[in-house]
C-alpha positions in Angstrom: -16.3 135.8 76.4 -19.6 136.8 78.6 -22.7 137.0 76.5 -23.7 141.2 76.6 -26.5 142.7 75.8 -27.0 145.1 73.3 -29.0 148.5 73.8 -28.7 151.8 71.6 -27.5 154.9 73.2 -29.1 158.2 72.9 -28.0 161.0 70.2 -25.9 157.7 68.6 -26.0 160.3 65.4 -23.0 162.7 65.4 -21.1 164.5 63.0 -17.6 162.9 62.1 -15.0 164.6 59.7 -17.7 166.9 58.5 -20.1 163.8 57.5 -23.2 162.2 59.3 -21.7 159.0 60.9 -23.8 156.5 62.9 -22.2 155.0 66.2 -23.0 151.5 67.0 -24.6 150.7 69.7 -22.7 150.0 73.3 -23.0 146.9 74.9 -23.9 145.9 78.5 -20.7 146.8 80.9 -20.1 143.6 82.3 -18.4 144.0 86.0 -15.6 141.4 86.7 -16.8 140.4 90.4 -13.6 138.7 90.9 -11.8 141.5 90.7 -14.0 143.6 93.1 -11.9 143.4 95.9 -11.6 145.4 99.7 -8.0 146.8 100.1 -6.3 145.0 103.1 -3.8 148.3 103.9 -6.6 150.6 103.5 -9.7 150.5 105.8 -13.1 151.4 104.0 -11.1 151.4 100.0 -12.4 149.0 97.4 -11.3 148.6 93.5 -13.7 147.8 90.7 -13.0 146.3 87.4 -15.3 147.1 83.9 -15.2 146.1 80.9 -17.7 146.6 77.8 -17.9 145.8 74.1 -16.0 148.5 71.5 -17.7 150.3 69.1 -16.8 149.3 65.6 -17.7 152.7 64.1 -14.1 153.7 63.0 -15.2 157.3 64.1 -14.9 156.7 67.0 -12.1 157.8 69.4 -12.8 156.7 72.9 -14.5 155.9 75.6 -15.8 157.6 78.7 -16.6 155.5 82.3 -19.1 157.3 84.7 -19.9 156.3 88.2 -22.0 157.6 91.1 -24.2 156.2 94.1 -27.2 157.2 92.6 -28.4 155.3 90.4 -28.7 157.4 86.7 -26.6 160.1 88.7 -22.7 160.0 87.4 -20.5 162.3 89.8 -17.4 160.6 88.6 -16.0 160.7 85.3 -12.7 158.7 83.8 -11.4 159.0 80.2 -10.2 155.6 79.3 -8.8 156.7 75.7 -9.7 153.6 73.7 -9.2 151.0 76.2 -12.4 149.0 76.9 -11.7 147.5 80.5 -10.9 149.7 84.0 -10.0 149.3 86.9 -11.7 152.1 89.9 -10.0 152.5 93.0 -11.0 154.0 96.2 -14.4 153.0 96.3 -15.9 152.8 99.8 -17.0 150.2 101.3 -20.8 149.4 102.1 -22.1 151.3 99.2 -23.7 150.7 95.7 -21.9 152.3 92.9 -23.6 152.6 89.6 -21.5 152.3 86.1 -22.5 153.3 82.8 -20.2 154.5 79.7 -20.3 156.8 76.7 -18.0 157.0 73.3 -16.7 159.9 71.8 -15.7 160.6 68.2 -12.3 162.8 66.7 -14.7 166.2 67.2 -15.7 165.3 70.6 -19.3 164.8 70.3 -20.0 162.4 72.7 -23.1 159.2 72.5 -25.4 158.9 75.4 -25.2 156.6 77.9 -25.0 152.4 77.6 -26.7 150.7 79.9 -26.4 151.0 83.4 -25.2 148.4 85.9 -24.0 148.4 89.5 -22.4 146.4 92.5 -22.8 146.8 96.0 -19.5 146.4 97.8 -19.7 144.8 101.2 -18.2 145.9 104.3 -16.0 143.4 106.3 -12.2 144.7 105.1 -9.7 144.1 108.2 -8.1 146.7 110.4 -4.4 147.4 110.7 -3.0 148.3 115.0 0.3 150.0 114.9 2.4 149.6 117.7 5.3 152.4 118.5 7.8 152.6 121.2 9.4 155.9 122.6 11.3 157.3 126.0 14.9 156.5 126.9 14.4 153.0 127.8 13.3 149.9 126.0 10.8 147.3 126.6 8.4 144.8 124.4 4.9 145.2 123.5 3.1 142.0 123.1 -0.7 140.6 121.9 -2.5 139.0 119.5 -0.5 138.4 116.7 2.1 141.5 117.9 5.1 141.1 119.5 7.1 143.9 119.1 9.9 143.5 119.8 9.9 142.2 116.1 6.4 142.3 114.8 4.8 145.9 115.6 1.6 146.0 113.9 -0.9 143.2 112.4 -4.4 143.5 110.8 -7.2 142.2 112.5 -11.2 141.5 111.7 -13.9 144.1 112.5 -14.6 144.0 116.1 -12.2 141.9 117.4 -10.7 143.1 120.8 -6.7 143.1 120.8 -5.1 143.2 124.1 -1.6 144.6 124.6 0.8 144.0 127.7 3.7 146.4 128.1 6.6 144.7 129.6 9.9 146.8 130.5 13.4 145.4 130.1 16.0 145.8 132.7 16.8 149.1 133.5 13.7 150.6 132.5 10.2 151.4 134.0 7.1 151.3 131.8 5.5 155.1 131.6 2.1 154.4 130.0 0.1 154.1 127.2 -0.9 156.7 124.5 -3.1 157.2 121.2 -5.9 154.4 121.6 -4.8 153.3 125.1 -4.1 155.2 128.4 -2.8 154.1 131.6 -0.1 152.0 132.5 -2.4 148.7 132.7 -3.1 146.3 130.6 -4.9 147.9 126.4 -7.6 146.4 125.3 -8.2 148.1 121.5 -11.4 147.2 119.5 -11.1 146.9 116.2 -14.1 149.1 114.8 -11.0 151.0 112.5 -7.5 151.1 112.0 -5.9 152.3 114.9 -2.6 153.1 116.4 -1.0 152.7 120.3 2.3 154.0 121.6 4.0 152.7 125.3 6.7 155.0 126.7 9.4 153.2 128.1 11.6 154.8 130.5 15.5 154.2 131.8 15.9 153.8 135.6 19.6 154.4 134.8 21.0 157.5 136.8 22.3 160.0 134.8 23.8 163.4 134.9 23.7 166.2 132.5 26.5 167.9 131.0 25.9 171.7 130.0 27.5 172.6 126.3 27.8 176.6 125.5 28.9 177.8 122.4 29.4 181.7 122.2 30.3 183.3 118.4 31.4 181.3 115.5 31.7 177.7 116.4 29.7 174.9 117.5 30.0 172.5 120.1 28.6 168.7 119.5 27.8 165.6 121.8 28.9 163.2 120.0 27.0 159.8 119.5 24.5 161.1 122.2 21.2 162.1 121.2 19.8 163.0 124.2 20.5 166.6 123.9 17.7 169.2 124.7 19.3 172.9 122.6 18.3 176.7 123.0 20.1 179.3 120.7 19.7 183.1 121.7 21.7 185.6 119.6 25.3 184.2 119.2 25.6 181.7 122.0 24.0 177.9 121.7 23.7 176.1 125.1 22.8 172.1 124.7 21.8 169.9 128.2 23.5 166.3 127.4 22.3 163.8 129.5 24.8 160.9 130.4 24.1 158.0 132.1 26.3 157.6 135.4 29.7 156.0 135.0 30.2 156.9 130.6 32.1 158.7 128.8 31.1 161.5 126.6 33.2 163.5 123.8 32.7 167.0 123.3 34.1 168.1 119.0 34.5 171.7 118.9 34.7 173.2 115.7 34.8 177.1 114.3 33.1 178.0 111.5 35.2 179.7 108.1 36.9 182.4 109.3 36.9 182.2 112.9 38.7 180.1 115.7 39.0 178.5 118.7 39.6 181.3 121.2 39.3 179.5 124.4 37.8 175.8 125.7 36.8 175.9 129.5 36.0 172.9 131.5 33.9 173.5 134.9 35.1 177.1 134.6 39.1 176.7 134.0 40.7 176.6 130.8 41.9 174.0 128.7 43.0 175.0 125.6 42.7 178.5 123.7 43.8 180.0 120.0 43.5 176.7 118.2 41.0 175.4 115.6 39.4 172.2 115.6 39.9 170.7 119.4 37.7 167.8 121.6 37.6 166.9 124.8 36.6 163.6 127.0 34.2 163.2 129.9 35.6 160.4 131.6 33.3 157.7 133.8 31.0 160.6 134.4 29.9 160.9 138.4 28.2 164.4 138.4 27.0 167.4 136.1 29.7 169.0 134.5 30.3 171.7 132.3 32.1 173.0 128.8 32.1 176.0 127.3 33.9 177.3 124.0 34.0 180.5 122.9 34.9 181.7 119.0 36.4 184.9 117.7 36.8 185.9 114.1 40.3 184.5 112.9 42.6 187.8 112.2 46.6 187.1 110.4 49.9 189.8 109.9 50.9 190.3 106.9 54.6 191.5 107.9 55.9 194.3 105.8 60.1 194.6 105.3 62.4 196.9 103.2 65.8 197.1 102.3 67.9 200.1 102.1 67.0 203.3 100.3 63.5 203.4 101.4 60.0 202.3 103.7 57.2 200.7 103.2 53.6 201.8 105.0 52.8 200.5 107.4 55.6 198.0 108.8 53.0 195.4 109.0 49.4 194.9 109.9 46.9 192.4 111.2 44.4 191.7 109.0 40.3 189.7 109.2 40.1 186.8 107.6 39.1 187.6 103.8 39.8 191.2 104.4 42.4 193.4 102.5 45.8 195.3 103.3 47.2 198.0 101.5 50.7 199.2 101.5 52.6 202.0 100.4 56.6 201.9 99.3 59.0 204.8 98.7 61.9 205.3 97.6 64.8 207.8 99.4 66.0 210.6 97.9 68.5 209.2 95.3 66.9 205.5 95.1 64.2 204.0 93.2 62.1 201.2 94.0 63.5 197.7 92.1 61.1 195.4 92.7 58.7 194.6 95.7 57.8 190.8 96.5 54.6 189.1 98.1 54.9 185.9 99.7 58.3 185.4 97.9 57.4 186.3 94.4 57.6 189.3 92.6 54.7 191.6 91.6 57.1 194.4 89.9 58.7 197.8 91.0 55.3 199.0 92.1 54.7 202.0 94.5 51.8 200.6 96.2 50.7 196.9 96.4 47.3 195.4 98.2 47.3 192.0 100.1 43.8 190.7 99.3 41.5 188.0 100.9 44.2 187.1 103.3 43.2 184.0 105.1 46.7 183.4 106.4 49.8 185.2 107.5 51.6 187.2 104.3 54.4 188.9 103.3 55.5 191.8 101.8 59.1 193.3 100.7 60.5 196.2 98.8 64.2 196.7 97.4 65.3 199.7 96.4 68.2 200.3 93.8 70.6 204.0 93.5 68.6 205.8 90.6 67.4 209.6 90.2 67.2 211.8 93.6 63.8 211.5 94.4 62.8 209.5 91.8 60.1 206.8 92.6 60.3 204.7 89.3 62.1 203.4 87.3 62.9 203.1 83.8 61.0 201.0 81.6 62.1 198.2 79.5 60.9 195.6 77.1 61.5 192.0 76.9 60.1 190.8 73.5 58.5 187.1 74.1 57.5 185.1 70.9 57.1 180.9 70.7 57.6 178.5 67.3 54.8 176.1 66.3 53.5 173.1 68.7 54.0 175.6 72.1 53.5 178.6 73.8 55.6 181.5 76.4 53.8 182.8 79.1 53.5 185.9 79.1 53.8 186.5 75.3 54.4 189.9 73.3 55.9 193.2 74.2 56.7 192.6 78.2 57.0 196.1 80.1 59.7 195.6 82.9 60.9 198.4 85.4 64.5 198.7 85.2 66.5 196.8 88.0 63.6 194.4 88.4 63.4 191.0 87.3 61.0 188.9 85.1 60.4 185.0 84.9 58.6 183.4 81.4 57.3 179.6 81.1 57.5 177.8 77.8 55.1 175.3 77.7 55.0 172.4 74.4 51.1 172.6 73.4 50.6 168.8 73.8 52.1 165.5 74.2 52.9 165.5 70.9 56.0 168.2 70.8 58.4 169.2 73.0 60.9 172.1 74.0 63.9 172.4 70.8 65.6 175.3 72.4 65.2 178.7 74.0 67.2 181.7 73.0 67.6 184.8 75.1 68.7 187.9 73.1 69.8 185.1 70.3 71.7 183.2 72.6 70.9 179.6 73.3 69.9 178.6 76.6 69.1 175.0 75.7 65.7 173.2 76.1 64.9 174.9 79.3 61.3 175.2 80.3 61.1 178.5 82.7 63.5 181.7 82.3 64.1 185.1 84.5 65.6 188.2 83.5 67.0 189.7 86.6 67.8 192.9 87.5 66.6 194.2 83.8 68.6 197.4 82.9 68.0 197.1 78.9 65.7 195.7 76.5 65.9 192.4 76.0 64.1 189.3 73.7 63.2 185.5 74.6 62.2 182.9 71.9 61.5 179.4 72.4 60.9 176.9 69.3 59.5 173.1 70.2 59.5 169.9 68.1 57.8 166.7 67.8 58.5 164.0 70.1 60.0 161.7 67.6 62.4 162.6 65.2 62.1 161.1 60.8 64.5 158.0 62.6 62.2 157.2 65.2 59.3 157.1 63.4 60.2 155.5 60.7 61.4 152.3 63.2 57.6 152.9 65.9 55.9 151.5 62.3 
């Protein structure tokens, strides 16, 4: 260890725990030169490392660094906890900095300062020259140290003059320089501070442009092409693709939820309409073209039937996507409604019924039975559901039923472990069935279904 000096700070006396406690005294900060270094990345940034002697008094709690560029003037303050060694960043470069620290006991009262020292940190840290490319065509950028190509930046001493060449590949023109260079010469950049350069290359290629419209719900996409320039006003999108002379360019079209395809045109005639995803080709491109799609909110039927003895309102419909459809059914004089079916399965012997969120074409269908004159129910029954131990019968309890409707149940075991025993209807075995329907239900009725485990006293007695 370095041989420190000892000095006593000011106010060492402070009150610790309620008692009067001296603090030792601090010893000379002793700054790590070594460490001291200019950071390459940064221009002007420099880090410092301190370190001093700890206080022995065990009242103490920590330790305080201060810095400033004036000497006996701290601007800068870092709580270091009890760590005796720190490392400042961001210090600039050709300045003095001047360090000093303080400790601090468990109620805060801090010592005066230690003694002071400082380090002037030299100028001389290199600079960094960033070289980017842009445009539509491509080329290299070369100098000292850069070739990019590959290599597109490099750091270089103060003052040293970097020249650049631009030089285009086939195909493309060079456009100029921009940032620390202009013109389309040679760059010469001198390194007084970082600094940055861009060349614009440019394609000689001939090219066309293909004009994309989108009207409504949809877009339209260039696919693997990003030279696309886009404006949107209200519900229509209209992209410029650029193509170079003799490609091919796909076109995905593609309606948002809800909506569809309602037409695809190609230089103004049609070439496909009412569908939903779609895409088309531009083949070995020779002149501008264009392709417009147009979207229209997607609308379904949900087709309405009945059988004899009565109507249902209205016949069918045409419905928004996610939108709702009621319908109305009644009965003749002399009939009653027995049962009215949606997409095949049966909701009851309702009078009315709503198709809701419909997001495809539906159904709906009433039957009607000979009942009262001008009735438009029918008589209710109950169907009395109940399940043993190790299952359960969907739905369970005291099941209303109109009369000449029908009524499915599902038994279900409650886990691996059991399994369907049997189901009796009315107390009549059905076997180990797993799904039941009462049809045409003119009387109450009952359903019970009783499970067992898996392995019968046999079987489990020869698994161990």
């Amino acid at each position: 260890m370095k041989s420190r000096g000892i000095i006593a700070p000011t106010g060492a006396t402070t009150a610790v725990s309620g008692a009067r406690t001296n603090f030792r005294k601090l010893c000379i900060l002793v700054l790590t030169s070594a460490l001291l270094v200019a950071t390459a990345v940064r221009a002007h940034s420099a880090t410092g490392t301190l370190s001093w002697d700890a206080v022995t008094d065990p009242g103490t709690a920590g330790y305080k660094l201060h810095y400033g560029t004036v000497s006996g003037t701290y601007t800068n303050s870092v709580d270091t906890g009890v760590m005796t060694s720190y490392t400042v960043t961001n210090l600039t470069e050709g300045r003095t900095y001047y360090f000093a620290v303080t400790a601090y006991n468990t109620s805060g009262n801090e010592s005066g300062y230690s003694n002071e020292v400082s380090k002037s940190i030299p100028s001389g840290s290199n600079y960094t020259l960033e070289i980017s490319k842009v445009g539509s065509g491509s080329g290299t950028v070369s100098g000292s140290g850069i070739n990019c190509g590959s290599v597109c930046s490099n750091t270089f001493a103060p003052g040293t003059a970097v020249t650049l060449t631009a030089k285009p590949a086939s195909g493309s023109t060079f456009a100029g320089w921009s940032g620390a260079c202009s013109g389309t010469g040679t760059c010469t950049v001198t390194m007084n501070s970082s600094a940055s350069v861009t060349a614009t290359f440019n394609s000689t290629a001939l090219t066309y442009s293909i004009t994309a419209t989108a009207k409504g719900g949809g877009t339209i996409t260039a696919v693997s092409n990003p030279n696309v320039t886009q404006g949107t006003s209200g519900d229509t999108t209209v992209s410029v693709v650029k193509v170079t002379k003799g490609a091919n360019q796909i076109f995905t079209i593609a309606p948002k939820t809800g909506n569809y395809t309602a037409s695809v045109s190609v230089n103004g005639t049609q070439v496909a309409k009412n569908v939903g995803n779609y895409s088309y080709t531009f083949s070995n491109v020779t002149g501008a073209n264009t392709i417009d799609a147009t979207f229209a909110s997607a609308a379904y039927t949900v087709t309405a039937s009945a059988g004899t003895g009565g109507t249902i309102s209205p016949a069918s419909a045409r419905v928004s996507h996610g939108a709702s459809q009621s319908f109305k059914i009644t009965p003749n004089s002399g009939y009653k409604v027995a049962d009215v079916q949606v997409d095949g399965a049966s909701v009851g012997a309702v009078t009315s019924y709503t198709v809701s969120n419909v997001t495809a074409n539906r159904t709906i269908r009433a039957t009607f039975t000979s009942g009262s004159t001008g009735s438009t129910t029918s008589k209710s029954y109950t169907i009395t559901a109940s399940a043993g131990t190790g299952g359960t019968i969907s739905p369970a309890g005291a099941v209303k039923v109109n009369g000449g409707s029908s009524r499915s149940f599902t038994i279900t075991p409650s886990n691996t472990g059991y399994r369907i025993l049997d189901v009796k209807v009315d107390g009549v075995s059905k076997g180990a069935i797993s799904s039941y329907t009462f049809s045409g239900v003119t009387a109450n009725h009952t359903i019970q279904a009783s499970f067992t485990t898996n392995y019968s006293t046999g079987n489990k007695a020869a698994r161990r």
